[in-house]
C-alpha positions as CSV (number, residue, x, y, z in Angstrom):
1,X,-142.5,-74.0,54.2
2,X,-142.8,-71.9,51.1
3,X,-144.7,-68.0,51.7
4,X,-147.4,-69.3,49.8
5,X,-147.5,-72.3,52.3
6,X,-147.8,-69.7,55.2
7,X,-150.0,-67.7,53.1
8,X,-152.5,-70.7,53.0
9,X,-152.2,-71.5,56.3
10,X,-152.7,-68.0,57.1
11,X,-156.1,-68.1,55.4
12,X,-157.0,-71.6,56.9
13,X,-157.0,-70.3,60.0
14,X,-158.5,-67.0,59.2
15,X,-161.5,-68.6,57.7
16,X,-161.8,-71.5,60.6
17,X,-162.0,-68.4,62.7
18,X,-164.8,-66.7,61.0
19,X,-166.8,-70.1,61.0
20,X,-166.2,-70.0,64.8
21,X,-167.0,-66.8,64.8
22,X,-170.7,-67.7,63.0
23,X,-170.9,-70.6,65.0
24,X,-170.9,-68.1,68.1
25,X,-173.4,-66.2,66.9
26,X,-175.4,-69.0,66.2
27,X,-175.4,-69.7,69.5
28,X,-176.1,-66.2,70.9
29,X,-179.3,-66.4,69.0
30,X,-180.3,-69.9,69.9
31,X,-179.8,-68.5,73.8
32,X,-181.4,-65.5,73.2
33,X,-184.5,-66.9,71.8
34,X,-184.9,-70.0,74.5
35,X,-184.5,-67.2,76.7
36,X,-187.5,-65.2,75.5
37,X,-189.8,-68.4,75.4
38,X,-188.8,-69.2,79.0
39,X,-189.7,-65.8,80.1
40,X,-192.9,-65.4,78.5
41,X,-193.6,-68.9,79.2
42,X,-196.0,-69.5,76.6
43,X,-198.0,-66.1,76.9
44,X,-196.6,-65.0,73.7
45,X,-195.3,-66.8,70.4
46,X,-191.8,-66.9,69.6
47,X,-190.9,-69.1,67.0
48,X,-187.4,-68.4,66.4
49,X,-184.8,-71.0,67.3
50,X,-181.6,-71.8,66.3
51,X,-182.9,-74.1,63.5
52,X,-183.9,-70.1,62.2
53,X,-179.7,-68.9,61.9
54,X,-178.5,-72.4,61.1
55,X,-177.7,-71.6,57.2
56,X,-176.9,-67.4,57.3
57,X,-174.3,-65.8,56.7
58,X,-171.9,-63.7,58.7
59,X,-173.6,-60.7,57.9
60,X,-176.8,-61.7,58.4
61,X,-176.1,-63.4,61.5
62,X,-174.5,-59.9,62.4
63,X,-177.3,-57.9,61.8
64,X,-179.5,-60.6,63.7
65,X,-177.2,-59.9,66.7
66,X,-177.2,-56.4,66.2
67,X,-181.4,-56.3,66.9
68,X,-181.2,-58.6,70.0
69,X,-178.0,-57.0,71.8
70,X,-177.3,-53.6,73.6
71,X,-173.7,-53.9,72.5
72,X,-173.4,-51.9,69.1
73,X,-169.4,-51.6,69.3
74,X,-169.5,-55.2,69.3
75,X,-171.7,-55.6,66.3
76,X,-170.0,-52.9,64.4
77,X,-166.5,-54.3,65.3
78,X,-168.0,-58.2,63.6
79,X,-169.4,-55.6,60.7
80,X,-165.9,-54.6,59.7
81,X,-164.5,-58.1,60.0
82,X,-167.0,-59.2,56.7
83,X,-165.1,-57.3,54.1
84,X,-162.1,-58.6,55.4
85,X,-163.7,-62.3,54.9
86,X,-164.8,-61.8,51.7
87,X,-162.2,-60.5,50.3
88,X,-159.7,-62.9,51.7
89,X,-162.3,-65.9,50.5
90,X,-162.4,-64.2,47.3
91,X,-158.3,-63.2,46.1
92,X,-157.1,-66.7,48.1
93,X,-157.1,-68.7,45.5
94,X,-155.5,-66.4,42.9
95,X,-152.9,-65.5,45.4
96,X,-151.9,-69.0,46.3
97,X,-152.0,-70.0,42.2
98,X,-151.2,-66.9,40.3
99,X,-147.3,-66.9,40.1
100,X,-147.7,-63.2,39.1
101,X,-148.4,-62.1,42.8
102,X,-145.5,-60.8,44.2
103,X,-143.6,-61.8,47.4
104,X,-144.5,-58.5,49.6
105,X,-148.0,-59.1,48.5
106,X,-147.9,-62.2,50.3
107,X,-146.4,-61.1,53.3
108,X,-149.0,-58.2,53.7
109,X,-151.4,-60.9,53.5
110,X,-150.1,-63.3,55.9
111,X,-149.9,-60.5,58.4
112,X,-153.6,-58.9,57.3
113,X,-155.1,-62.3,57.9
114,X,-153.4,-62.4,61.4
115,X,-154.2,-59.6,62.5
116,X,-157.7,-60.1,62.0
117,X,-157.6,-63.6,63.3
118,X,-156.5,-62.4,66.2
119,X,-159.6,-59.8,66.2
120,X,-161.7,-62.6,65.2
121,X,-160.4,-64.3,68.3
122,X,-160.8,-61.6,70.8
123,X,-164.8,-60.7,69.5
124,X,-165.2,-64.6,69.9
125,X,-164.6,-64.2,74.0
126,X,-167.1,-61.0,74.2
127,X,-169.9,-62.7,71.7
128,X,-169.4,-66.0,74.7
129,X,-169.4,-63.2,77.1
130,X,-172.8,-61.9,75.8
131,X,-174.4,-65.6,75.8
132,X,-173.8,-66.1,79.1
133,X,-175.1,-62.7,79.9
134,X,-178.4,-63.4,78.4
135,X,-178.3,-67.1,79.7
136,X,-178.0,-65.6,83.2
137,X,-180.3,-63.1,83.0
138,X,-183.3,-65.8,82.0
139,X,-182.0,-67.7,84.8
140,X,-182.9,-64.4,87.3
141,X,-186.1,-63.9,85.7
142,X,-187.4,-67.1,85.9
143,X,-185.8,-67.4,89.5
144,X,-187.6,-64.1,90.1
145,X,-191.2,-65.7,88.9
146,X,-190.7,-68.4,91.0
147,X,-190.2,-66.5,94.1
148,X,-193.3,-64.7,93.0
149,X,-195.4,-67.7,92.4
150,X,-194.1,-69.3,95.7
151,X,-195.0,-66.2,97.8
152,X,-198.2,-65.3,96.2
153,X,-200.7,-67.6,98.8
154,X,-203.5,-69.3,96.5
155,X,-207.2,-67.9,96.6
């Protein structure tokens, strides 16, 4: 395999991981939102769903998960990740077809876009982590108004 073979690769899976990574986030938001219909339970309109996030981009999605989580290391850390993506989406095809780009620009490439894949991949785990968090802290609310409902004896 030639550098710019490993450079390519290198990007492939840089990108794929970014699309995970928007995938995730996509799915933080579609949780998040359920949750807050199920716990207002009709009382109040919410009319985001995931439908809403289907079509944004990273940093939108971002700054969608920055308003509905507590975490802001973790939304700054996926902040600093976009630059990397766009400018990695941006100079790939140059690098891969301009012949002028040398060798040890290649290399510092390959090894920029795996270090942030594995970034990418270690932000994946906590944005998972987060989901569940918010799926399990509907699930002890509604559990909660259950209990209540059960308990409370009927006029």
């Amino acid at each position: 395999m030639t550098l710019r073979q490993h450079y390519q690769t290198s990007v492939m899976n840089a990108l794929g991981g970014y699309q995970l990574l928007e995938e995730a986030l996509k799915t933080y938001l579609g949780i998040y939102y359920d949750a807050i219909r199920t716990i207002l339970a009709g009382r109040l309109h919410c009319g985001f769903s995931l439908e809403d996030f289907s079509n944004l981009p990273l940093g939108k999605l971002c700054n969608a998960f920055a308003k509905t989580s507590t975490n802001d290391a973790l939304a700054n850390e996926i902040r600093a990740l976009i630059a990397h993506r766009n400018h990695m989406a941006h100079q790939s095809l140059s690098y891969m077809y301009d012949l002028s780009v040398q060798d040890s620009q290649l290399v510092q490439a390959v090894n920029n876009n795996l270090e942030m894949t594995k970034r990418v991949s270690d932000i994946l785990g906590r944005v998972h982590a987060a989901s569940v968090e918010v799926h399990q802290t509907m699930e002890g609310v509604v559990a909660a108004h259950l209990a209540l409902v059960a308990s409370t004896p009927e006029p």
